[in-house]
MARVO-45873 format. One record per residue: residue number from 1; residue in one letter; z, y negated, x of N, C-alpha, C in turn. Coordinates in nm, 4 decimals, always signed. Layout:
<nodes>
nr, rest, nup, nnorth, neast, caup, canorth, caeast, cup, cnorth, ceast
NUM, A, Z, Y, X, Z, Y, X, Z, Y, X
...
</nodes>
This chain:
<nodes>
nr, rest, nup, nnorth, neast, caup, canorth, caeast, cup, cnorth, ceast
1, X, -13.0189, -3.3153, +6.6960, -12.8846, -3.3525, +6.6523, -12.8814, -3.3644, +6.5001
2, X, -12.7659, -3.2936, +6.4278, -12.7744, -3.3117, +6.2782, -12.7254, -3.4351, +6.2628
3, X, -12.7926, -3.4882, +6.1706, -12.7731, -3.6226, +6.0591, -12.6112, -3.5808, +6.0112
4, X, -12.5328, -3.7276, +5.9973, -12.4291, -3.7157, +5.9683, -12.4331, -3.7349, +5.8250
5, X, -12.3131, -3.6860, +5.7113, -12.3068, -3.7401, +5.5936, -12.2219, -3.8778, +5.5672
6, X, -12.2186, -3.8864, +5.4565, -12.1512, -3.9974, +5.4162, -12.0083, -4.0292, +5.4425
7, X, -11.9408, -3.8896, +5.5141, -11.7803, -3.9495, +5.5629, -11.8407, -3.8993, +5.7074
8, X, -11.9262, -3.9180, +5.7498, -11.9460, -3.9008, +5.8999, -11.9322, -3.7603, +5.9536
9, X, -11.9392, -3.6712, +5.8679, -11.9551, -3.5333, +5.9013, -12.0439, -3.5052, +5.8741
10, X, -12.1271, -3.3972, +5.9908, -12.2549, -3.2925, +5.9721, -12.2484, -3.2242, +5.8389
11, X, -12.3445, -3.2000, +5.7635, -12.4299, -3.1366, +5.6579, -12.3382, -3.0156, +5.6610
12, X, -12.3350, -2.9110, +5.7841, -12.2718, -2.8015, +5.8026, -12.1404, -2.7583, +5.7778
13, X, -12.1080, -2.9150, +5.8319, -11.9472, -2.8687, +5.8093, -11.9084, -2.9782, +5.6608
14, X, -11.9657, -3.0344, +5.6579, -11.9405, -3.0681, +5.4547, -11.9822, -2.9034, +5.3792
15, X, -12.0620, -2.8270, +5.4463, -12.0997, -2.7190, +5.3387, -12.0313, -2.6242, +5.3592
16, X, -11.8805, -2.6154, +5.5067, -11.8476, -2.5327, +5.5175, -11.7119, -2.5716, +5.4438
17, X, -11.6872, -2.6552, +5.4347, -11.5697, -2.6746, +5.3929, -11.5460, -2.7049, +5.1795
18, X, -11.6946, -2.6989, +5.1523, -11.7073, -2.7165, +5.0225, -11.6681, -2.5291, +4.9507
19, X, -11.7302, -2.4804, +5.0656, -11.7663, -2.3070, +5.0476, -11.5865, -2.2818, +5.0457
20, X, -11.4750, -2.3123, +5.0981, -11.3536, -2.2792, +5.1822, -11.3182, -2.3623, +5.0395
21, X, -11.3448, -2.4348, +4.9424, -11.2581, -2.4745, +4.8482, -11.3328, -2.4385, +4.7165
22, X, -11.4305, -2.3576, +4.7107, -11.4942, -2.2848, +4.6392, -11.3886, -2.1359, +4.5825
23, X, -11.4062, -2.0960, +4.7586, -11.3336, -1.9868, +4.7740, -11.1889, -1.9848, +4.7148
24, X, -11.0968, -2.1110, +4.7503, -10.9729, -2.0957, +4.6966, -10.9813, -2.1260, +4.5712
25, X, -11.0797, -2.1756, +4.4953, -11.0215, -2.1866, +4.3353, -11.0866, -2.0709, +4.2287
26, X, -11.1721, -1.9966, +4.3625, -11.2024, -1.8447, +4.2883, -11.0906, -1.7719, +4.2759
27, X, -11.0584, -1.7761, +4.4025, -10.9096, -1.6590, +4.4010, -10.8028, -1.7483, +4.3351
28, X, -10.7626, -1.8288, +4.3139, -10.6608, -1.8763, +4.1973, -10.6680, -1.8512, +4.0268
29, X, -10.8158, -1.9015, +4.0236, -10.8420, -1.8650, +3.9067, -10.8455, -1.6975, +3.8594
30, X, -10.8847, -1.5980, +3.9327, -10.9195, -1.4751, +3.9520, -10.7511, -1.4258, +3.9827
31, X, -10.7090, -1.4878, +4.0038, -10.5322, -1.4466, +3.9981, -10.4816, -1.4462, +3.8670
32, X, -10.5022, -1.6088, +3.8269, -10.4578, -1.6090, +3.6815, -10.5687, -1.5370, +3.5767
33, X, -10.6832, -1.4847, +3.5715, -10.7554, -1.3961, +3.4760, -10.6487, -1.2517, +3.4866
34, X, -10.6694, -1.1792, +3.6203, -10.6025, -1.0588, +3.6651, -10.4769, -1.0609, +3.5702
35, X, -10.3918, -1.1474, +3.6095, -10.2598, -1.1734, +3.4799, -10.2614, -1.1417, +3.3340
36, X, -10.3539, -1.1984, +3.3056, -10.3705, -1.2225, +3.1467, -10.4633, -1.0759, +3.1136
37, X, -10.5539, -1.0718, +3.1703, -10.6815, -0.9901, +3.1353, -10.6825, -0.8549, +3.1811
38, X, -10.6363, -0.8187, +3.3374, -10.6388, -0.7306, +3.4126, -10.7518, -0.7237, +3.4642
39, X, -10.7360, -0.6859, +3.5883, -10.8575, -0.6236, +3.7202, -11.0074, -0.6355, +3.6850
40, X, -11.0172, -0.5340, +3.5718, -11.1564, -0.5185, +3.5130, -11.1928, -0.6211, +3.4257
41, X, -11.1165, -0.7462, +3.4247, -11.1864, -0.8941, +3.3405, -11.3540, -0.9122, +3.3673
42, X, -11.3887, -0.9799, +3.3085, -11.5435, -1.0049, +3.3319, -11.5491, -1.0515, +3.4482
43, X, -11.6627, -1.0299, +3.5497, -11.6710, -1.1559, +3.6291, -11.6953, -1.3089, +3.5911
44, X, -11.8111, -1.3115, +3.4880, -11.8511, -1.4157, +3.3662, -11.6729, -1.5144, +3.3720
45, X, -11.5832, -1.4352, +3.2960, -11.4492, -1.5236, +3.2873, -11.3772, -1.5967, +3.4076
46, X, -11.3422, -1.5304, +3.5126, -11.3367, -1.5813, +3.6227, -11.4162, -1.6630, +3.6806
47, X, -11.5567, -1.6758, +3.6690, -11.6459, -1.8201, +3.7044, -11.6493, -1.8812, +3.6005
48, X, -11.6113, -1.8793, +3.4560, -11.5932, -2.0171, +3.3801, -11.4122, -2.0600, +3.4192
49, X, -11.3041, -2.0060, +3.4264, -11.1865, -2.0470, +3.4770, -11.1997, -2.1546, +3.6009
50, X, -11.2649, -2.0540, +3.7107, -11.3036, -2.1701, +3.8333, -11.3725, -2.2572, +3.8176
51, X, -11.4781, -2.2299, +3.7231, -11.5618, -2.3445, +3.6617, -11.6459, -2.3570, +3.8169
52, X, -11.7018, -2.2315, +3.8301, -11.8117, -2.1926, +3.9393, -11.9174, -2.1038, +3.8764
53, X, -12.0505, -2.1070, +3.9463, -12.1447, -2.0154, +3.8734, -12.1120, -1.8632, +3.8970
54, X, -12.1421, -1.7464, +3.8768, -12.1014, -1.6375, +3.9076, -12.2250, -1.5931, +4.0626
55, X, -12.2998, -1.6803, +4.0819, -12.3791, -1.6335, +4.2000, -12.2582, -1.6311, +4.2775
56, X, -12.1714, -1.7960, +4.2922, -12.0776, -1.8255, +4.3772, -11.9689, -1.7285, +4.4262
57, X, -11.9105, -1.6850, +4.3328, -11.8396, -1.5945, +4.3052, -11.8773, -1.4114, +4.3811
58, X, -12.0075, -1.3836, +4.3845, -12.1065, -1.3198, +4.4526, -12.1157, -1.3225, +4.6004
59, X, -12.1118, -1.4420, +4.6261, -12.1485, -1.4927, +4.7736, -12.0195, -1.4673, +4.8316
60, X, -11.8962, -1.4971, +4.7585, -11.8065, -1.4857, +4.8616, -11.7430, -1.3315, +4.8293
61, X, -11.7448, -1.2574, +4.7002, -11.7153, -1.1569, +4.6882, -11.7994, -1.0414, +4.6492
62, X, -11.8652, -0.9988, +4.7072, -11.9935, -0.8775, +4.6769, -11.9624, -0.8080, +4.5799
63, X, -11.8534, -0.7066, +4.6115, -11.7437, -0.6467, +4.4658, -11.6122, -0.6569, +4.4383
64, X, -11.6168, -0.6033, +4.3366, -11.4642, -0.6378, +4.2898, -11.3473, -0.6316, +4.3637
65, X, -11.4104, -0.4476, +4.4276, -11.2714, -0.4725, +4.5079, -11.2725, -0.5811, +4.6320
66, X, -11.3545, -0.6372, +4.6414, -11.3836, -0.7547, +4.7664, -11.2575, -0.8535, +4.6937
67, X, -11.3055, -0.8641, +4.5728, -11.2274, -0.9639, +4.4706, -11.0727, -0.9423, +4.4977
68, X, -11.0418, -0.8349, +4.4168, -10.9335, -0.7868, +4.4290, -10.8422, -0.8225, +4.5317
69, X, -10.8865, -0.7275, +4.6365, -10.8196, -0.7283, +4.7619, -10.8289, -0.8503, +4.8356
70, X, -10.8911, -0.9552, +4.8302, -10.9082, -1.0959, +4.8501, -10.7741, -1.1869, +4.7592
71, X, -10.7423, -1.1455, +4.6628, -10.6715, -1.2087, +4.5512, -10.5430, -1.2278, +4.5969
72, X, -10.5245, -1.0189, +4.6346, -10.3801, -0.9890, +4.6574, -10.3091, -1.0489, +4.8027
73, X, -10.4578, -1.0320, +4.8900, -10.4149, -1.0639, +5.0535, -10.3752, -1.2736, +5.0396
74, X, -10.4537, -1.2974, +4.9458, -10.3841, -1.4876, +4.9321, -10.2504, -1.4986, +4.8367
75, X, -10.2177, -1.3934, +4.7566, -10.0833, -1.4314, +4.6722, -10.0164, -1.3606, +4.8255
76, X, -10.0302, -1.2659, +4.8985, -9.9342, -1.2102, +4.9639, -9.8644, -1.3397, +5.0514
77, X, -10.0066, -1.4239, +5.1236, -9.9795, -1.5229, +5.2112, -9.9499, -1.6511, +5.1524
78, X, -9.9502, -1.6854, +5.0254, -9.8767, -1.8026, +4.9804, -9.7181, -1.7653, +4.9589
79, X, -9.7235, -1.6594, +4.9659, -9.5404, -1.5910, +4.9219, -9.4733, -1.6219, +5.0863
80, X, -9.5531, -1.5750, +5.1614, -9.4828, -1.5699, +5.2871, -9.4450, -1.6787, +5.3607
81, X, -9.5720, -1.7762, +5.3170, -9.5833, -1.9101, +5.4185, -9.4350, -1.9865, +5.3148
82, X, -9.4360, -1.9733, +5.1674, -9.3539, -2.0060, +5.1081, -9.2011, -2.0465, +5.1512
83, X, -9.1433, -1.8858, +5.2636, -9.0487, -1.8531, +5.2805, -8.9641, -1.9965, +5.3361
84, X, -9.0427, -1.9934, +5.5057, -8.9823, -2.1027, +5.5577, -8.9775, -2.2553, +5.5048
85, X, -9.0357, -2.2331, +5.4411, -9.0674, -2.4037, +5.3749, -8.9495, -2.4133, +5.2584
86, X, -8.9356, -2.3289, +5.1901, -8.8034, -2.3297, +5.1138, -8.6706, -2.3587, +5.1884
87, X, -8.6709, -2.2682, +5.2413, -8.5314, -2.2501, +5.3756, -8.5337, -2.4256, +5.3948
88, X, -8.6213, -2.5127, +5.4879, -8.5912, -2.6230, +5.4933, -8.6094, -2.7225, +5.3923
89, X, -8.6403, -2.7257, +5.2709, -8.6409, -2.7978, +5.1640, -8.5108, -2.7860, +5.0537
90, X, -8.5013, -2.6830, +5.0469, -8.3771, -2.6753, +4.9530, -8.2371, -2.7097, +4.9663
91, X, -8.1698, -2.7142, +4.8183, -7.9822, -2.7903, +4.8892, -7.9488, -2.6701, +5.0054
92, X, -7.9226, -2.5232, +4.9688, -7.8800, -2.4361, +5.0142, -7.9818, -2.3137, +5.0612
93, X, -7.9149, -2.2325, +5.1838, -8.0107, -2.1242, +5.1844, -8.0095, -1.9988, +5.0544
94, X, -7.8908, -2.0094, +4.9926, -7.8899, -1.9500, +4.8796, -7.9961, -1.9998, +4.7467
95, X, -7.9991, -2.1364, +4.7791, -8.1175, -2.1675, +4.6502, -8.2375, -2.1445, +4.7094
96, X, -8.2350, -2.1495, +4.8587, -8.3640, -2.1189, +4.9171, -8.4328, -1.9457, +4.8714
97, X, -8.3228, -1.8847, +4.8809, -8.3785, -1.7148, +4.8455, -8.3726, -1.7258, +4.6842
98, X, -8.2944, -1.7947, +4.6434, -8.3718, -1.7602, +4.4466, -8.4599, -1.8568, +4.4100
99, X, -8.5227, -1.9546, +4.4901, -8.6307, -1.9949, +4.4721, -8.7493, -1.9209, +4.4684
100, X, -8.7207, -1.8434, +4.6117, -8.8458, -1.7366, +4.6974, -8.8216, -1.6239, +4.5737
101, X, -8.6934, -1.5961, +4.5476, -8.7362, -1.4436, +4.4356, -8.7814, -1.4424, +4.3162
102, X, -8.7965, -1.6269, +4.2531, -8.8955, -1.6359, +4.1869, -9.0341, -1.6621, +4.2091
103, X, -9.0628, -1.6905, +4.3229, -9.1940, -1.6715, +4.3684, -9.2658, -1.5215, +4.3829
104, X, -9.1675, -1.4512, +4.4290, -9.1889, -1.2958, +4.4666, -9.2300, -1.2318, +4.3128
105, X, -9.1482, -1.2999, +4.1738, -9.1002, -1.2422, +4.0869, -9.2784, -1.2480, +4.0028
106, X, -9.3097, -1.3807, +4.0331, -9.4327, -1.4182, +3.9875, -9.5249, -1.3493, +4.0429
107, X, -9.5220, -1.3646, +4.1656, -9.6391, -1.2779, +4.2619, -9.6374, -1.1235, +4.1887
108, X, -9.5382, -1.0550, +4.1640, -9.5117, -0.9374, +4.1425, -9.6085, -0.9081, +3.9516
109, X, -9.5926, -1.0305, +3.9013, -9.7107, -1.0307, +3.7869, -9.7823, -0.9835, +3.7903
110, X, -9.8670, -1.0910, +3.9165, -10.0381, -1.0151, +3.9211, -10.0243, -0.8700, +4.0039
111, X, -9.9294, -0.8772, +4.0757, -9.9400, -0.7162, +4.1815, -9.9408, -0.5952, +4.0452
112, X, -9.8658, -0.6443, +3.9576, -9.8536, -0.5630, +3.8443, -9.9897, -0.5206, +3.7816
113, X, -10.0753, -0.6218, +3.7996, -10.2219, -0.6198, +3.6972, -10.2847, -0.5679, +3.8068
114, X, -10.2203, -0.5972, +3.8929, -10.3903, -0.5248, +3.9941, -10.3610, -0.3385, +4.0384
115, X, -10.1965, -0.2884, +3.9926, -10.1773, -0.1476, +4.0129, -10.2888, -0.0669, +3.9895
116, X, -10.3261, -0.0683, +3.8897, -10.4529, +0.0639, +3.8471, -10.5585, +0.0561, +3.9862
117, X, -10.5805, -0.0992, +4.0855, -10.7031, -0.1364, +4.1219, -10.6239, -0.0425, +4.2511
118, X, -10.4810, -0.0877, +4.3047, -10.4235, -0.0250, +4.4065, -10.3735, +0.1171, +4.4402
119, X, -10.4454, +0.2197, +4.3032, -10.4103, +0.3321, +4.2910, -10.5428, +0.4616, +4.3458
120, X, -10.6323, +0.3336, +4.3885, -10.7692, +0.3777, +4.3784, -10.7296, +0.4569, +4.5409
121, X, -10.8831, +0.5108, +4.5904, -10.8841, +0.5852, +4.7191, -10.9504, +0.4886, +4.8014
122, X, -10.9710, +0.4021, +4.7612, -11.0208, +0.2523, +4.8403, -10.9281, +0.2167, +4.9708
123, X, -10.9444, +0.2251, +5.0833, -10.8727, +0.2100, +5.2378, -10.7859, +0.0695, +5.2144
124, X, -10.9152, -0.0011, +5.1524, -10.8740, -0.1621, +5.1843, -10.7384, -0.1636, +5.1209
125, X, -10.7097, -0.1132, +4.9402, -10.5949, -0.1231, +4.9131, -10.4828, -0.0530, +4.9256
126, X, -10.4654, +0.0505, +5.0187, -10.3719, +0.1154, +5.1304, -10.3470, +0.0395, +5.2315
127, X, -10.4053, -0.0308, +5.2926, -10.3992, -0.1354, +5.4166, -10.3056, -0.2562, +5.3363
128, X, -10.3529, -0.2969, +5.2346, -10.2821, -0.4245, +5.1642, -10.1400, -0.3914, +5.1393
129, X, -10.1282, -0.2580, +5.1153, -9.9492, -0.2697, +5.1088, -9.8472, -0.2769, +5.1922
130, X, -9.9470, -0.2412, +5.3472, -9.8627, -0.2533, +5.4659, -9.8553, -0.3897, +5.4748
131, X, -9.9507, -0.4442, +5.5040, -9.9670, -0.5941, +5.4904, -9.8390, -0.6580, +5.4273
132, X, -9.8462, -0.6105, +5.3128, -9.7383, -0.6859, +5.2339, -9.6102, -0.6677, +5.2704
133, X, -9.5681, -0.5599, +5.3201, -9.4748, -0.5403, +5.3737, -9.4379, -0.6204, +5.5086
134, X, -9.5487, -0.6126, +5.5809, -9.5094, -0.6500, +5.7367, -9.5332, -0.8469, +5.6874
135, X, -9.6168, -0.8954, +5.6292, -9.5542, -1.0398, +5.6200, -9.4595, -1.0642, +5.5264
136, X, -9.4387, -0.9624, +5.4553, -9.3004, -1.0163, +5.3174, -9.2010, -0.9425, +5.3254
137, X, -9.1638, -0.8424, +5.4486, -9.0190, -0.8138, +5.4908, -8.9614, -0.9396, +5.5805
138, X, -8.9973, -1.0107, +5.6786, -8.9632, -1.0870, +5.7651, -8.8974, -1.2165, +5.7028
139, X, -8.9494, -1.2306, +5.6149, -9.0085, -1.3557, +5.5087, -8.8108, -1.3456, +5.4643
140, X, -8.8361, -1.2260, +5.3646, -8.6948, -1.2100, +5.3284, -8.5605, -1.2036, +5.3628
141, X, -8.5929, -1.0917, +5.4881, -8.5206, -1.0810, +5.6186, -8.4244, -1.2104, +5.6753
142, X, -8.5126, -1.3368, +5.6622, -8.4736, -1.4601, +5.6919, -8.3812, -1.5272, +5.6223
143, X, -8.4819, -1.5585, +5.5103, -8.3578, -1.6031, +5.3708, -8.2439, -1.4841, +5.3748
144, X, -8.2327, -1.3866, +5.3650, -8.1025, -1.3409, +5.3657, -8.0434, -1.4009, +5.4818
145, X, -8.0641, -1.3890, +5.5876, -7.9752, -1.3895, +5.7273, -7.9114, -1.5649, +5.6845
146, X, -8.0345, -1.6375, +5.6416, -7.9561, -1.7665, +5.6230, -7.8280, -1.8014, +5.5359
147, X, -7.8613, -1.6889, +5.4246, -7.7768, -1.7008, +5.3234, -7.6398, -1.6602, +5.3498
148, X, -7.6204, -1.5300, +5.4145, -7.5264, -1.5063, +5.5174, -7.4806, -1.5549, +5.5470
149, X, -7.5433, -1.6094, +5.7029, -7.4875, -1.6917, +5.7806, -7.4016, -1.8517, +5.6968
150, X, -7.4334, -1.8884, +5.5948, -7.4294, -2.0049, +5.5106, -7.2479, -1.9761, +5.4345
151, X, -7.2313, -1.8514, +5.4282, -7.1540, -1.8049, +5.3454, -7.1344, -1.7964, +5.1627
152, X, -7.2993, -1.7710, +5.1616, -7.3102, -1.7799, +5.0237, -7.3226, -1.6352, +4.9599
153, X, -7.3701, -1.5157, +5.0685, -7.3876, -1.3754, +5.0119, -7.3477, -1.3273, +5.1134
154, X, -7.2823, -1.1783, +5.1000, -7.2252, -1.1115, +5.1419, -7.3221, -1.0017, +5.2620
155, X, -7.2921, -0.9869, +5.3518, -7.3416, -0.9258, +5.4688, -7.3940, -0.8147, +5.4056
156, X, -7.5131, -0.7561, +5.4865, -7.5513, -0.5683, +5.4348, -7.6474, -0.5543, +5.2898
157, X, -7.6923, -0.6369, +5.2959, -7.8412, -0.5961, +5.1786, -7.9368, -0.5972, +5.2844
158, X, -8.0130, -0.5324, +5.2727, -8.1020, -0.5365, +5.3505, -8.2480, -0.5269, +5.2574
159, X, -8.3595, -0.6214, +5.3824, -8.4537, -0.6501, +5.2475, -8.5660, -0.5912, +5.2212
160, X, -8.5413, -0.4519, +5.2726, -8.6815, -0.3980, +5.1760, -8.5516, -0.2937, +5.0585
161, X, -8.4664, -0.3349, +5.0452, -8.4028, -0.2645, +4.9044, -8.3969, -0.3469, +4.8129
162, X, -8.3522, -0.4952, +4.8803, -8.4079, -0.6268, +4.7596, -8.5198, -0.6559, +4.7205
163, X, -8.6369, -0.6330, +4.8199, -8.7550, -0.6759, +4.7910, -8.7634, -0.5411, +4.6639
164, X, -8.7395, -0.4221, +4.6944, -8.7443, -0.2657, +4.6112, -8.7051, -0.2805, +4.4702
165, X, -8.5657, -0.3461, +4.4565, -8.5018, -0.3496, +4.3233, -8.5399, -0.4583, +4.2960
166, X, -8.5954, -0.5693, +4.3277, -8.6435, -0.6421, +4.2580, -8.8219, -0.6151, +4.2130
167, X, -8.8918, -0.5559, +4.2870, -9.0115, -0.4800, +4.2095, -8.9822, -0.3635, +4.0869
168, X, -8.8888, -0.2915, +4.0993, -8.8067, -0.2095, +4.0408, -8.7775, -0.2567, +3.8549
169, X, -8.7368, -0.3749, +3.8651, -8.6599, -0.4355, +3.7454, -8.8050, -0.4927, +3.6823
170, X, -8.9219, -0.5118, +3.7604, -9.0324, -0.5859, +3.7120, -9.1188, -0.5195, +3.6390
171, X, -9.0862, -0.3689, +3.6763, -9.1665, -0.2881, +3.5931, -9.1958, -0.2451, +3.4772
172, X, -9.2760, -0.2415, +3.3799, -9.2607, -0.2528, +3.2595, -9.2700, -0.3990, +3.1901
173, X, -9.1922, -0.5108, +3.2385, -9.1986, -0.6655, +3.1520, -9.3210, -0.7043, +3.1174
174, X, -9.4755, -0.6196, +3.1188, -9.5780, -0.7025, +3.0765, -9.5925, -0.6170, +2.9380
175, X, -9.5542, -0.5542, +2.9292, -9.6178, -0.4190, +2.7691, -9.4516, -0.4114, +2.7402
176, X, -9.3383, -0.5541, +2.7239, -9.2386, -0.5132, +2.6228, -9.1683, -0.6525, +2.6480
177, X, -9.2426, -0.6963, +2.5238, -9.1671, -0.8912, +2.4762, -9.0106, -0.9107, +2.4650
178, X, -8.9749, -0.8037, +2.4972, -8.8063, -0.8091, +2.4549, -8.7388, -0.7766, +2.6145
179, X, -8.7956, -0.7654, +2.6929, -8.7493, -0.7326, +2.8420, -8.7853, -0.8524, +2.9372
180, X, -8.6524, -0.9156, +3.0009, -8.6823, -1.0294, +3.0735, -8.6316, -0.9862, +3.2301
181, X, -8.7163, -0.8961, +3.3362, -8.6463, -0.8835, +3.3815, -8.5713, -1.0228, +3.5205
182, X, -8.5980, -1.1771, +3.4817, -8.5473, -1.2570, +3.5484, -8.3877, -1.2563, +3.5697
183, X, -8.3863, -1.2251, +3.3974, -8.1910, -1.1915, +3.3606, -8.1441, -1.1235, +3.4493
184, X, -8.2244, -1.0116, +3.4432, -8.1144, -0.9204, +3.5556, -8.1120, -0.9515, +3.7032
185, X, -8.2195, -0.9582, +3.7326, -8.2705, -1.0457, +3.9002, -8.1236, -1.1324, +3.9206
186, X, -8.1238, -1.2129, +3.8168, -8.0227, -1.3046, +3.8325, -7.8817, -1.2297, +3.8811
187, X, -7.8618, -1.1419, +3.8194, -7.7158, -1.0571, +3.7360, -7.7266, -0.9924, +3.8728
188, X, -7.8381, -0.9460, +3.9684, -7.8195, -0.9011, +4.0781, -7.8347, -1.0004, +4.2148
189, X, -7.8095, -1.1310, +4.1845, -7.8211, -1.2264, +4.2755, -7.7000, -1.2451, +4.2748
190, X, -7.6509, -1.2665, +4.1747, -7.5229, -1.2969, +4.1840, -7.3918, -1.1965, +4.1950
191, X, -7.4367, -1.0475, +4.2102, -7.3875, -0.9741, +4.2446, -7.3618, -0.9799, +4.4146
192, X, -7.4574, -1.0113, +4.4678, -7.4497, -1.0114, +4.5974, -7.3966, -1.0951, +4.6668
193, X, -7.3134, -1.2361, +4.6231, -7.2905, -1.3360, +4.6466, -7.1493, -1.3249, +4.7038
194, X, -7.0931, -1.4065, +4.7871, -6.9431, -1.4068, +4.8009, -6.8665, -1.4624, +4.6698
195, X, -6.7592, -1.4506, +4.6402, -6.6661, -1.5037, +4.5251, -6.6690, -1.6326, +4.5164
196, X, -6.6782, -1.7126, +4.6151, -6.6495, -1.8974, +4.6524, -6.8095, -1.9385, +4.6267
197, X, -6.9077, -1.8741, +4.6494, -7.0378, -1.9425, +4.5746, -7.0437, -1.9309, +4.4482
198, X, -7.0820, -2.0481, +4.4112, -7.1060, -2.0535, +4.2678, -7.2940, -2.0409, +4.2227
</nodes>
């Protein structure tokens, strides 16, 4: 029988759960390098950000594209799990979807830095875009229908043309300081709106 630790848990599962919060502040940190730095950042930078050794970093990601595609598949699923939790937190389902399209808007940052990595002949990052699609159409799908139904936007967008034009408008804002594309996001949120929402 294993010896318990000091909060009364086995050795094993203190080391499994140390490894599981290892892991998430690699890929956070390794999100925000990707941003700033792009794909090909050091590994070195990403284990001083996490403020982990780079063996660590090793253990849970062999290569980059392990990295990578690890990065994109946790921004995909913090965007998604996002969805419903907005919907019931916010005043409106309308603030609920321009909450989420600034989440999307952010997410769409790093998706931006990791393009060159997603252009590759690598399977894994062909698989990741379906992915993204099949948990972040539904996601949207929702917030609209609520918003709808709410009478805050107008029936008939449908959301892989929002999710589209809003990747669309994002393109370009990292290589030109004078392009915001939130402004327009906006200018097309509020295009879609009924007349009586404000």
């Amino acid at each position: 029988m294993a010896a318990e630790g000091p909060a009364g848990q086995s050795p094993s599962r203190s080391k499994r759960a140390d490894a599981q919060r290892n892991r998430q502040t690699v890929l956070t940190a390794a999100a925000e390098v990707f941003v700033t730095s792009g794909v090909d950042a050091p590994i070195r930078q990403i284990a001083t950000r996490a403020g982990v050794g780079m063996a660590t970093i090793y253990r849970h990601f062999p290569t980059r594209a392990d990295l990578v595609t690890a990065v994109y598949h946790h921004q995909i699923e913090a965007c998604a799990e996002a969805g419903p939790n907005l919907l019931a937190s916010a005043d409106s389902p309308l603030e609920a979807l321009r909450q989420w399209i600034d989440l999307f808007v952010d997410f769409l940052a790093t998706k931006h830095g990791l393009a060159d990595a997603l252009q590759s002949d690598d399977e894994r990052f062909a698989a990741l875009h379906a992915y993204f699609l099949d948990r972040l159409l539904p996601v949207c799908a929702q917030l609209l229908d609520a918003a709808v139904e709410s009478g805050d936007i107008r029936p008939g967008t449908r959301p892989y043309e929002l999710m589209r034009g809003i990747g669309n408008l994002c393109i370009g804002y990292d290589n030109d300081p004078r392009y915001d594309p939130r402004r327009l996001i906006a200018l097309l949120l509020q295009g879609l709106q009924r007349p009586h929402a404000s």
